[in-house]
N, C-alpha and C positions, 0 to 999 in steps of 0.2 A: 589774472587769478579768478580761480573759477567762483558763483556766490559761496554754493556750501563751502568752500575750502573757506573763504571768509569768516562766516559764519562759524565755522569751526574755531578758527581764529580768534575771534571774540569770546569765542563760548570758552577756549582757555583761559585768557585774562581771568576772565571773570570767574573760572573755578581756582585760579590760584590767589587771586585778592582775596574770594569768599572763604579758603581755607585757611588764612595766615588770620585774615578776619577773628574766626576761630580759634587762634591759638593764642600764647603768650606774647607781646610785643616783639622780644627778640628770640622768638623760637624760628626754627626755620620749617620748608617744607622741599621733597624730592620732583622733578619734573612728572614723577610717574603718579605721584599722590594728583595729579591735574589731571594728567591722563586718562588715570582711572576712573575718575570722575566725570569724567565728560564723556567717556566710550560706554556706547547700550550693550553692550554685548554682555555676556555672563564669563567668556574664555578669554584668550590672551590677545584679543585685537587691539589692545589700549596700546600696547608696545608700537603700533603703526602711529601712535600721537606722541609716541617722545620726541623724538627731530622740532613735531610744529609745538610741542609745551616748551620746551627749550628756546624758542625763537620766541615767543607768545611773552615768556620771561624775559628775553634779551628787549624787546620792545618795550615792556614796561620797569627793565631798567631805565632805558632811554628818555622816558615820561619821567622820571625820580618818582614811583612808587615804589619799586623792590632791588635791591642790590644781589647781584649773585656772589655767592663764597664757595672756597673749598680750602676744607682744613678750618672754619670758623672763619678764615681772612675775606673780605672784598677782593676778587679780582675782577680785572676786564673780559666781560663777556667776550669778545672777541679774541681773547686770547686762553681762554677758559676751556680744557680738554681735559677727559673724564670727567667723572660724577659733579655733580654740583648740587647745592643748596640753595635755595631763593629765599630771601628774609626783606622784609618793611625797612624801608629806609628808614 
């Protein structure tokens, strides 16, 4: 793995703990609010960071910091297809 892909990598974690940070205990947040957050750009390049905020989140379900849901329920990131929500364990 390349650094900056690393680096990127990190810099997701840490924009989805700093967002959820921000919100209500059990509020949630979308892979793309990280995204967003993390890409300089002003246009639609953030969408090239959904795949690594999705993974970025599956990892730090793994840690037991955030659980991913769909439909409000916890499921298994790895069995987890379409939309998802990240929430604070």
């Amino acid at each position: 793995m390349a650094d900056t892909e690393r680096q990127t990598d990190r810099r997701l974690e840490r924009a989805i703990l700093e967002l959820l940070d921000r919100r209500a205990p059990d509020a949630t947040i979308c892979p793309s609010d990280a995204a967003r957050a993390v890409y300089e750009g002003d246009d639609d390049g953030w969408r090239a960071l959904m795949e690594p905020a999705r993974r970025a989140a599956r990892r730090l379900v793994a840690a037991g910091e955030v659980e991913i849901t769909q439909g409000g329920h916890p499921v298994d990131p790895a069995k987890a297809r379409g939309p998802i929500r990240i929430r604070r364990r």
